[in-house]
FIKOLGU-43639 format. One record per residue: residue number from 1; x, y, z of N, C-alpha, C in turn. Coordinates in steps of 0.02 Angstrom, whole numbers. Example, Ala and Ser with C-alpha at 12.3 -4.5 7.8 and 13.67 -1.06 7.14 Angstrom:
BEGIN
k_n_east_n_north_n_up_ca_east_ca_north_ca_up_c_east_c_north_c_up
1_660_-284_390_615_-225_390_660_-165_390
2_642_-112_354_684_-53_357_645_2_394
***
This chain:
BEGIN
k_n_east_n_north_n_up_ca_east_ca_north_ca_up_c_east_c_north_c_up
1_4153_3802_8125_4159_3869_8101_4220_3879_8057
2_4263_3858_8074_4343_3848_8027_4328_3837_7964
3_4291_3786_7957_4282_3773_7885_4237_3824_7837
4_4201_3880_7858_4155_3908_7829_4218_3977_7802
5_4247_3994_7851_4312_4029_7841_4385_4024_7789
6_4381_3938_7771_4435_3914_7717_4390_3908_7659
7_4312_3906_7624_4271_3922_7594_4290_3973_7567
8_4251_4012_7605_4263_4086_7584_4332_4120_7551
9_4387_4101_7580_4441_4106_7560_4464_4082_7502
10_4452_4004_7470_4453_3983_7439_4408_4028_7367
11_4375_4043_7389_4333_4077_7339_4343_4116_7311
12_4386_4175_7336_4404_4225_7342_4478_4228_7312
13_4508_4183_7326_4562_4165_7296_4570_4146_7199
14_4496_4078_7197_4476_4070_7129_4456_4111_7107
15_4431_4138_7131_4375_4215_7062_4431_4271_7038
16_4473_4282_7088_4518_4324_7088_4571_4297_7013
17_4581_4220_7022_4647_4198_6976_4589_4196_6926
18_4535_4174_6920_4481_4173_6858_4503_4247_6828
19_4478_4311_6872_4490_4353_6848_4535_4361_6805
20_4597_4359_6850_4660_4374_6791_4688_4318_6721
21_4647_4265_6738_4642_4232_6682_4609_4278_6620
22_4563_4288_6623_4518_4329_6577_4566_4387_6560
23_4567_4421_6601_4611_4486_6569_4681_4455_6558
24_4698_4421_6567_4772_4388_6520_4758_4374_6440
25_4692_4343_6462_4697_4295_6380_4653_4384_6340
26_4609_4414_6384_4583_4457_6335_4636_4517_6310
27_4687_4527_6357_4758_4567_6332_4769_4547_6277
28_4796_4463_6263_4829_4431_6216_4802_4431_6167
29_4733_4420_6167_4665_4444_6077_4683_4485_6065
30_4684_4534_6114_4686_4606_6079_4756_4611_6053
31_4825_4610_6071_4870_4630_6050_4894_4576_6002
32_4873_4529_5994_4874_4488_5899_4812_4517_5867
33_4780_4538_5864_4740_4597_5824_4749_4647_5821
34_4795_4687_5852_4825_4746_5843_4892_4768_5802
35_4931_4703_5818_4989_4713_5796_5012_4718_5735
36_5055_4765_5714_5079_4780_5657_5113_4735_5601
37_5096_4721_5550_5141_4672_5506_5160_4705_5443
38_5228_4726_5419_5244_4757_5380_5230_4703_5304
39_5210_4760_5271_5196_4714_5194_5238_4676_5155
40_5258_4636_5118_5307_4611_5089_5328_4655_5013
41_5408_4675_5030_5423_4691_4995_5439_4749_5008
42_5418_4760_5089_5443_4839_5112_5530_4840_5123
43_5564_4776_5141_5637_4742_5149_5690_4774_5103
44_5659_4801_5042_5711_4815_4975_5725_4897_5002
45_5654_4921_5038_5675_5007_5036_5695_5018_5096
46_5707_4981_5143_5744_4975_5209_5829_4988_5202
47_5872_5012_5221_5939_5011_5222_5963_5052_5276
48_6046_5023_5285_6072_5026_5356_6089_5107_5345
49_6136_5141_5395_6133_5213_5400_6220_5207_5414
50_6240_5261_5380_6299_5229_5425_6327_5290_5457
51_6367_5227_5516_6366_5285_5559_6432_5346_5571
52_6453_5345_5516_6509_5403_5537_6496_5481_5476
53_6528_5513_5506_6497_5590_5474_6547_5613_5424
54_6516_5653_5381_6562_5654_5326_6584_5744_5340
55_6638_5740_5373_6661_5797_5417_6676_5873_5329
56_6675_5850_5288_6707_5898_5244_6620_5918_5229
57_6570_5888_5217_6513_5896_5210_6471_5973_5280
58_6511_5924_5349_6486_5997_5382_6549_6056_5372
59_6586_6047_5366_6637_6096_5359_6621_6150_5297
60_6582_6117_5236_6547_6173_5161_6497_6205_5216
61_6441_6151_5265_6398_6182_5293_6384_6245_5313
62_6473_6228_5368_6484_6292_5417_6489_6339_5372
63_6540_6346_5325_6551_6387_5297_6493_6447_5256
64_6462_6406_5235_6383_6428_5200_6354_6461_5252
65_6340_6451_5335_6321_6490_5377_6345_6539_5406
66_6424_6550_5394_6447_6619_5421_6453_6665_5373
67_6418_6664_5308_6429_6679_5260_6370_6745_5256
***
């Protein structure tokens, strides 16, 4: 009887990792067919930001708003 019990188990165990085999690899199709690839030549209109504020710029701001 033992053995009809490590069967079953066994089985249950494979179908299960089968399973997530499938939905691993069918995740992975899908998200290299989904994914985004920017065109060449988009690189030139890209540029950095920089990061400090040009304090006399909000200071005309303010001024223009209490105005």
């Amino acid at each position: 009887m033992r053995k009809r019990t490590i069967d079953r188990d066994l089985v249950v165990v494979l179908t299960t990792t089968l399973i997530t085999i499938a939905a691993w690899v069918g995740f992975e199709v899908y998200r290299a067919y989904t994914k985004v690839s920017l065109p060449e030549g988009v690189e030139k209109y890209l540029q950095t930001l920089n990061p400090t504020l040009n304090v006399a710029t909000l200071d005309q701001l303010e001024q223009r708003s209490s105005q």
